[in-house]
GUZAVO-635194 format. One record per atom (N, C-alpha, C): chain; x, y, z negated; atom name. Coordinates in Angstrom, 2 decimals. Layout:
REM GUZAVO-635194
<pt mol="A" xx="X" yy="Y" zz="Z" atom="CA"/>
...
***
This chain:
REM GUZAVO-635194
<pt mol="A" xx="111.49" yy="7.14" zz="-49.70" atom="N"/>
<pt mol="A" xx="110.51" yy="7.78" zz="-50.57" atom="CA"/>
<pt mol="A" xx="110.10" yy="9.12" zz="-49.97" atom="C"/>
<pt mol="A" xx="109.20" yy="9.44" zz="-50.05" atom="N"/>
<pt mol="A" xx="108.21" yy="10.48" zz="-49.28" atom="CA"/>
<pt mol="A" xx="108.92" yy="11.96" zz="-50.60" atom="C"/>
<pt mol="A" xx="109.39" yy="11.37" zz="-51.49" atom="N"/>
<pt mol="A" xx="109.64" yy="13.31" zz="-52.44" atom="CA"/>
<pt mol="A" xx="110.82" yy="12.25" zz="-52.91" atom="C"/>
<pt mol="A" xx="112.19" yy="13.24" zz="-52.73" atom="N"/>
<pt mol="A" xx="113.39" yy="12.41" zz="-53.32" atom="CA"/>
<pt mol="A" xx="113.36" yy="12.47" zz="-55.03" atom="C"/>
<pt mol="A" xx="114.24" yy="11.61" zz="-55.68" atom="N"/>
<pt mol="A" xx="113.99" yy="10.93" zz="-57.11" atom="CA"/>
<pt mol="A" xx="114.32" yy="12.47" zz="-57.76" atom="C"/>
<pt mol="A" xx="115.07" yy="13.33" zz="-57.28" atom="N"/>
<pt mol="A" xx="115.97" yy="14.10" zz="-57.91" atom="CA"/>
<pt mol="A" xx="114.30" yy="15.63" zz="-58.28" atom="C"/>
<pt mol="A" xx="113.33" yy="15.38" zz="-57.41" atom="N"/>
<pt mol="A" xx="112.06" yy="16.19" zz="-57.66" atom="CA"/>
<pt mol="A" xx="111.47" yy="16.04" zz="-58.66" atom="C"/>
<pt mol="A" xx="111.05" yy="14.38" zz="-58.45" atom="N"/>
<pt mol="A" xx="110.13" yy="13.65" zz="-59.69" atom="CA"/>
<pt mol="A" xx="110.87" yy="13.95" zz="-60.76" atom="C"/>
<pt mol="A" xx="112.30" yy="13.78" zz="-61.15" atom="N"/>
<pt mol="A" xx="112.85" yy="14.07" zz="-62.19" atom="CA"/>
<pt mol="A" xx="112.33" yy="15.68" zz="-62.71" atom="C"/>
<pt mol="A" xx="113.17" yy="16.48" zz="-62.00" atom="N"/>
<pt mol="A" xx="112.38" yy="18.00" zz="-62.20" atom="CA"/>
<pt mol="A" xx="110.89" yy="18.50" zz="-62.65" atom="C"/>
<pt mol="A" xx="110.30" yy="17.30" zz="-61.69" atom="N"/>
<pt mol="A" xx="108.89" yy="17.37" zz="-62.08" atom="CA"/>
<pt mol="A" xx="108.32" yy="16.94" zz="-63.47" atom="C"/>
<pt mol="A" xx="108.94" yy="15.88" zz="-63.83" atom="N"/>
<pt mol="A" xx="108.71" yy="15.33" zz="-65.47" atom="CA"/>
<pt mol="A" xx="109.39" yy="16.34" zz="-66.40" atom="C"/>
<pt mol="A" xx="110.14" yy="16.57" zz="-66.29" atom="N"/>
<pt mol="A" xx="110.92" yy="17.36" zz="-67.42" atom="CA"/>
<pt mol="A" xx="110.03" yy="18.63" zz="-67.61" atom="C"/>
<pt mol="A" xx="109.75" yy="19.50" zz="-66.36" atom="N"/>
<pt mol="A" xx="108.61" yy="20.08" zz="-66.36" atom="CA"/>
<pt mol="A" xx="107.39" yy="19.99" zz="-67.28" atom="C"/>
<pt mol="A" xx="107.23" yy="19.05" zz="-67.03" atom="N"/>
<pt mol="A" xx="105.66" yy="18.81" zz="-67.14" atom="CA"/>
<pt mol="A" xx="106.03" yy="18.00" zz="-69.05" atom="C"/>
<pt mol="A" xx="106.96" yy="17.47" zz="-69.48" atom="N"/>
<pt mol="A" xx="107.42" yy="17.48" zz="-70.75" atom="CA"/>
<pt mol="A" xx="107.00" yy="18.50" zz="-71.27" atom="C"/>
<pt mol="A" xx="108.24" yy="20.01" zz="-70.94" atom="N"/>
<pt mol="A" xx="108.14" yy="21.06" zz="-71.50" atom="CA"/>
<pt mol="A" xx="106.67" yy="21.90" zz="-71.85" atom="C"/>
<pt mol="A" xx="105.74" yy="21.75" zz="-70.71" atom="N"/>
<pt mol="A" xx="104.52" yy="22.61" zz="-70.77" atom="CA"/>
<pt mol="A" xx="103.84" yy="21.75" zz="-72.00" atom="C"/>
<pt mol="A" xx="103.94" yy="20.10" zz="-71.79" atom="N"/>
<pt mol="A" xx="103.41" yy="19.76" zz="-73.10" atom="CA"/>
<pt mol="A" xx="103.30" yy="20.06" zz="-74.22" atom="C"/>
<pt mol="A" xx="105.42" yy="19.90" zz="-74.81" atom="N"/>
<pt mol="A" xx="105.94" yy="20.43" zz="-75.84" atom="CA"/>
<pt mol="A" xx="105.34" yy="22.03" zz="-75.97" atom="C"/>
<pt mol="A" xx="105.14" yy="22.77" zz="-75.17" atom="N"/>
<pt mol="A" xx="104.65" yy="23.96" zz="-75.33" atom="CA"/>
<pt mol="A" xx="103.40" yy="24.04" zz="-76.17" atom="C"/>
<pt mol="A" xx="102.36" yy="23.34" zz="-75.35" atom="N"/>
<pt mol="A" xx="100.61" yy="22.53" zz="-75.58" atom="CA"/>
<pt mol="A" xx="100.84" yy="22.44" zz="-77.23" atom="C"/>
<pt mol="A" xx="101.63" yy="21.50" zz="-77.63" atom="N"/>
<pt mol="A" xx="101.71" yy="21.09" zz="-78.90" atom="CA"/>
<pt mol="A" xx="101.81" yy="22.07" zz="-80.10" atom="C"/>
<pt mol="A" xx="102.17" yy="22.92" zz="-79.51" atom="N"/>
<pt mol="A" xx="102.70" yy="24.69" zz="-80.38" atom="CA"/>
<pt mol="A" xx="101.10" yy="25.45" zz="-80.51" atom="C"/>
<pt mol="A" xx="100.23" yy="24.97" zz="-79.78" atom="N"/>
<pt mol="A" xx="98.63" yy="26.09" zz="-79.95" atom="CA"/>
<pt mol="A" xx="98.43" yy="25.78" zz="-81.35" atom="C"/>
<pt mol="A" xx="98.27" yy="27.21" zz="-82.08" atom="N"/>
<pt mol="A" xx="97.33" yy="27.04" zz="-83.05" atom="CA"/>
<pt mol="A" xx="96.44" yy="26.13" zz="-83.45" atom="C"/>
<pt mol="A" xx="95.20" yy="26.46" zz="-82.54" atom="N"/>
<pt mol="A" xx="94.24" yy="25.82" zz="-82.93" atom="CA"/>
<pt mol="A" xx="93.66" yy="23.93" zz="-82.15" atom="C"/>
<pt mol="A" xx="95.00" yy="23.36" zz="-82.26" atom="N"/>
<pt mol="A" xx="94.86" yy="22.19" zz="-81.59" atom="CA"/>
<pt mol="A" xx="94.02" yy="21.42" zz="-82.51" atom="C"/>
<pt mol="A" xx="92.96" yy="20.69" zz="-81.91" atom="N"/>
<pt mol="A" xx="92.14" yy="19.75" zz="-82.85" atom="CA"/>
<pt mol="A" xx="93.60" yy="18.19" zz="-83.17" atom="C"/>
<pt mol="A" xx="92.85" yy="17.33" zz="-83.71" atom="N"/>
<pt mol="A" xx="93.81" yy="16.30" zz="-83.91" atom="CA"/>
<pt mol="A" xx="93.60" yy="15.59" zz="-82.92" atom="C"/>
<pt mol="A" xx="92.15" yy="15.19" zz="-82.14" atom="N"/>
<pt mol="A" xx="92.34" yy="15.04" zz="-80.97" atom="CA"/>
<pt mol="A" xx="92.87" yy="15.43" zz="-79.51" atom="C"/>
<pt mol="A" xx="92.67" yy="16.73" zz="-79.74" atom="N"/>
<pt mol="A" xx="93.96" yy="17.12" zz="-78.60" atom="CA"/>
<pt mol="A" xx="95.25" yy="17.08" zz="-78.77" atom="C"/>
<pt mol="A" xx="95.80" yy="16.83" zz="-80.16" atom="N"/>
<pt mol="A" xx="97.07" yy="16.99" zz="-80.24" atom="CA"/>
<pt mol="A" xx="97.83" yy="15.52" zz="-80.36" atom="C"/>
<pt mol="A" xx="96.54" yy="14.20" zz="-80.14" atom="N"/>
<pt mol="A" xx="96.67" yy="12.55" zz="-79.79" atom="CA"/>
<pt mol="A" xx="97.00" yy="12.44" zz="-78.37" atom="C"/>
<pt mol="A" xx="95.86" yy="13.12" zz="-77.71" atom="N"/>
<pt mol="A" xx="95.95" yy="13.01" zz="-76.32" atom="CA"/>
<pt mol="A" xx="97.69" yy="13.60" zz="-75.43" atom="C"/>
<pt mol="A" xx="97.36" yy="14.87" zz="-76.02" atom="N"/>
<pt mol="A" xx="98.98" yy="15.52" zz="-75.74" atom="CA"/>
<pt mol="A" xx="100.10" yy="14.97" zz="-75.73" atom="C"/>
<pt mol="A" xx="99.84" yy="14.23" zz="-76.97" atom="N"/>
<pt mol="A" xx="101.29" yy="13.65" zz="-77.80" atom="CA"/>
<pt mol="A" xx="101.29" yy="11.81" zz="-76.76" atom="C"/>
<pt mol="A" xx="100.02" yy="11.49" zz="-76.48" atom="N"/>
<pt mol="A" xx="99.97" yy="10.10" zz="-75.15" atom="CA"/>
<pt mol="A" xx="100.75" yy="10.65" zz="-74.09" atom="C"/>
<pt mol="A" xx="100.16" yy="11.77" zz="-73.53" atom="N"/>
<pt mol="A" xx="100.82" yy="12.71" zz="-72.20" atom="CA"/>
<pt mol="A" xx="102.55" yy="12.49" zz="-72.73" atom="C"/>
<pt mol="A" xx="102.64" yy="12.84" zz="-73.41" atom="N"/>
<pt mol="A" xx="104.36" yy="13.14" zz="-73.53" atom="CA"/>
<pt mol="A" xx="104.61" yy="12.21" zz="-73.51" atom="C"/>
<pt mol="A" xx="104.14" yy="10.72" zz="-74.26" atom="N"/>
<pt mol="A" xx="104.83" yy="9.30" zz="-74.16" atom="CA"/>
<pt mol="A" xx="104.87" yy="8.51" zz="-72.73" atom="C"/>
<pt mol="A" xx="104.10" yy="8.99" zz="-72.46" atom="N"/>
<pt mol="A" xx="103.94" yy="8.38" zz="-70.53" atom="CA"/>
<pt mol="A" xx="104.45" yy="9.64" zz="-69.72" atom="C"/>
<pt mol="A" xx="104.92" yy="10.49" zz="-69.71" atom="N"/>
<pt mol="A" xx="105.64" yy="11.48" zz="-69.06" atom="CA"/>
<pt mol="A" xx="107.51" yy="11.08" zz="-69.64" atom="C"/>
<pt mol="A" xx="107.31" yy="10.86" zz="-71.13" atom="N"/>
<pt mol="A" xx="108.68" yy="10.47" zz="-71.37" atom="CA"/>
<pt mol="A" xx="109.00" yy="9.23" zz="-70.32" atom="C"/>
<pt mol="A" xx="108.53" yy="7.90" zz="-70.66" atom="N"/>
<pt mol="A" xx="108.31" yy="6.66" zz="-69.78" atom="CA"/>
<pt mol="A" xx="108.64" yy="6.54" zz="-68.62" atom="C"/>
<pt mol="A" xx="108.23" yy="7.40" zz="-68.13" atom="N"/>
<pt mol="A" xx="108.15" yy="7.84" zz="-66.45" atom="CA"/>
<pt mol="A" xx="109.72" yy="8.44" zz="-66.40" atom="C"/>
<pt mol="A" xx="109.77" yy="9.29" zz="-67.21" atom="N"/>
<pt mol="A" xx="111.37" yy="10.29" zz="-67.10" atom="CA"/>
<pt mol="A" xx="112.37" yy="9.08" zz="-66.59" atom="C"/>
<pt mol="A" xx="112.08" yy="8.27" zz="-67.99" atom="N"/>
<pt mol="A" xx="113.31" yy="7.11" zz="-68.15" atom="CA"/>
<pt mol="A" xx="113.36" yy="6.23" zz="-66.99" atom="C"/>
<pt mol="A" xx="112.24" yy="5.97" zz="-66.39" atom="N"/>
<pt mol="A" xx="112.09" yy="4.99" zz="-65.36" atom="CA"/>
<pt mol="A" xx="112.86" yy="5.47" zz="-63.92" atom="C"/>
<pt mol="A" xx="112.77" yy="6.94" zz="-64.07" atom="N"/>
<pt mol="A" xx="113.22" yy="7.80" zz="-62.64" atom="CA"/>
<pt mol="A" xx="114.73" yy="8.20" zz="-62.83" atom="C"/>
<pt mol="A" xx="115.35" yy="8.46" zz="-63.91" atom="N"/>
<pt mol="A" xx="116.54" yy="8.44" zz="-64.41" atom="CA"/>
<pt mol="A" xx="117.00" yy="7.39" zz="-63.79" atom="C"/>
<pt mol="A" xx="116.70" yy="6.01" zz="-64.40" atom="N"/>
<pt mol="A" xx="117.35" yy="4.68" zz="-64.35" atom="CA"/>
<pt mol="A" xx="117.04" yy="4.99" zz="-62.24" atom="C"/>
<pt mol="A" xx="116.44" yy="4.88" zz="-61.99" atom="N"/>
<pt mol="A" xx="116.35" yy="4.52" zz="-60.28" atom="CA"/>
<pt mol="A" xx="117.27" yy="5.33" zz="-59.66" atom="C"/>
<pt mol="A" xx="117.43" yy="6.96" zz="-60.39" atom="N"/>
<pt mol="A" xx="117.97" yy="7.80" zz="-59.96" atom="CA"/>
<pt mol="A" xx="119.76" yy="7.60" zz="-60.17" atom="C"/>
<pt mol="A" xx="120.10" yy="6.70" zz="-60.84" atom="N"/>
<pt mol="A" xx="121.35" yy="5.88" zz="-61.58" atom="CA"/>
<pt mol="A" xx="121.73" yy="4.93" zz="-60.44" atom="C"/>
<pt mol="A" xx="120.71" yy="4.31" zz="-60.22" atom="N"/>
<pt mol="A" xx="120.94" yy="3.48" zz="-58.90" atom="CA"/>
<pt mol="A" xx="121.43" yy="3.67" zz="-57.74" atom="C"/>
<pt mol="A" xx="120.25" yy="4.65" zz="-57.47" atom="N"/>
<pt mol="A" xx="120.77" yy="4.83" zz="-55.98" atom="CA"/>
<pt mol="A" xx="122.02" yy="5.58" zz="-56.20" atom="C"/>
<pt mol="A" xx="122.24" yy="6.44" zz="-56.83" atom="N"/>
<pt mol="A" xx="123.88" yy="7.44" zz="-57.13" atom="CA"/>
<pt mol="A" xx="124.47" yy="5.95" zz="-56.83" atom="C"/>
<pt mol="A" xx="124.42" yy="4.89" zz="-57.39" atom="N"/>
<pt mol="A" xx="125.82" yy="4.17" zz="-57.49" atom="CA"/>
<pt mol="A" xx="125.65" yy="3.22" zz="-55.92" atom="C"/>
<pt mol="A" xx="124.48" yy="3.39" zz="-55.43" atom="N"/>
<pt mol="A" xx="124.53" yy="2.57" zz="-54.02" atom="CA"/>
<pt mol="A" xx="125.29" yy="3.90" zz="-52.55" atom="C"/>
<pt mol="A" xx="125.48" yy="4.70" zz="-53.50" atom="N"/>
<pt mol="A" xx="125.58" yy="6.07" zz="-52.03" atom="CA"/>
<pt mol="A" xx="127.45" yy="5.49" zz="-51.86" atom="C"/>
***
């Protein structure tokens, strides 16, 4: 893999948090706060998917 699993992980959790942050604006319409709340379900998704691979290879080393 061109960026090891242990980045992408960092990178989602990241990019979770700024969401969860997103979600805290005042003045979020209900549509931005659909779209946001999609972002977090496919950023969660992704987490779990890189976890589990990242489970793997630990147990192939």
């Amino acid at each position: 893999m061109l960026r090891p699993l242990r980045d992408h992980l960092l990178n989602l959790e990241q990019r979770l948090q700024l969401l969860r942050d997103e979600l805290t604006r005042p003045n979020l319409t209900a549509d931005e706060r659909r779209r946001v709340e999609t972002r977090m379900r496919t950023s969660e998704l992704a987490l779990k998917y890189y976890v589990k691979a990242f489970e793997l290879e630990r147990k192939g080393e």
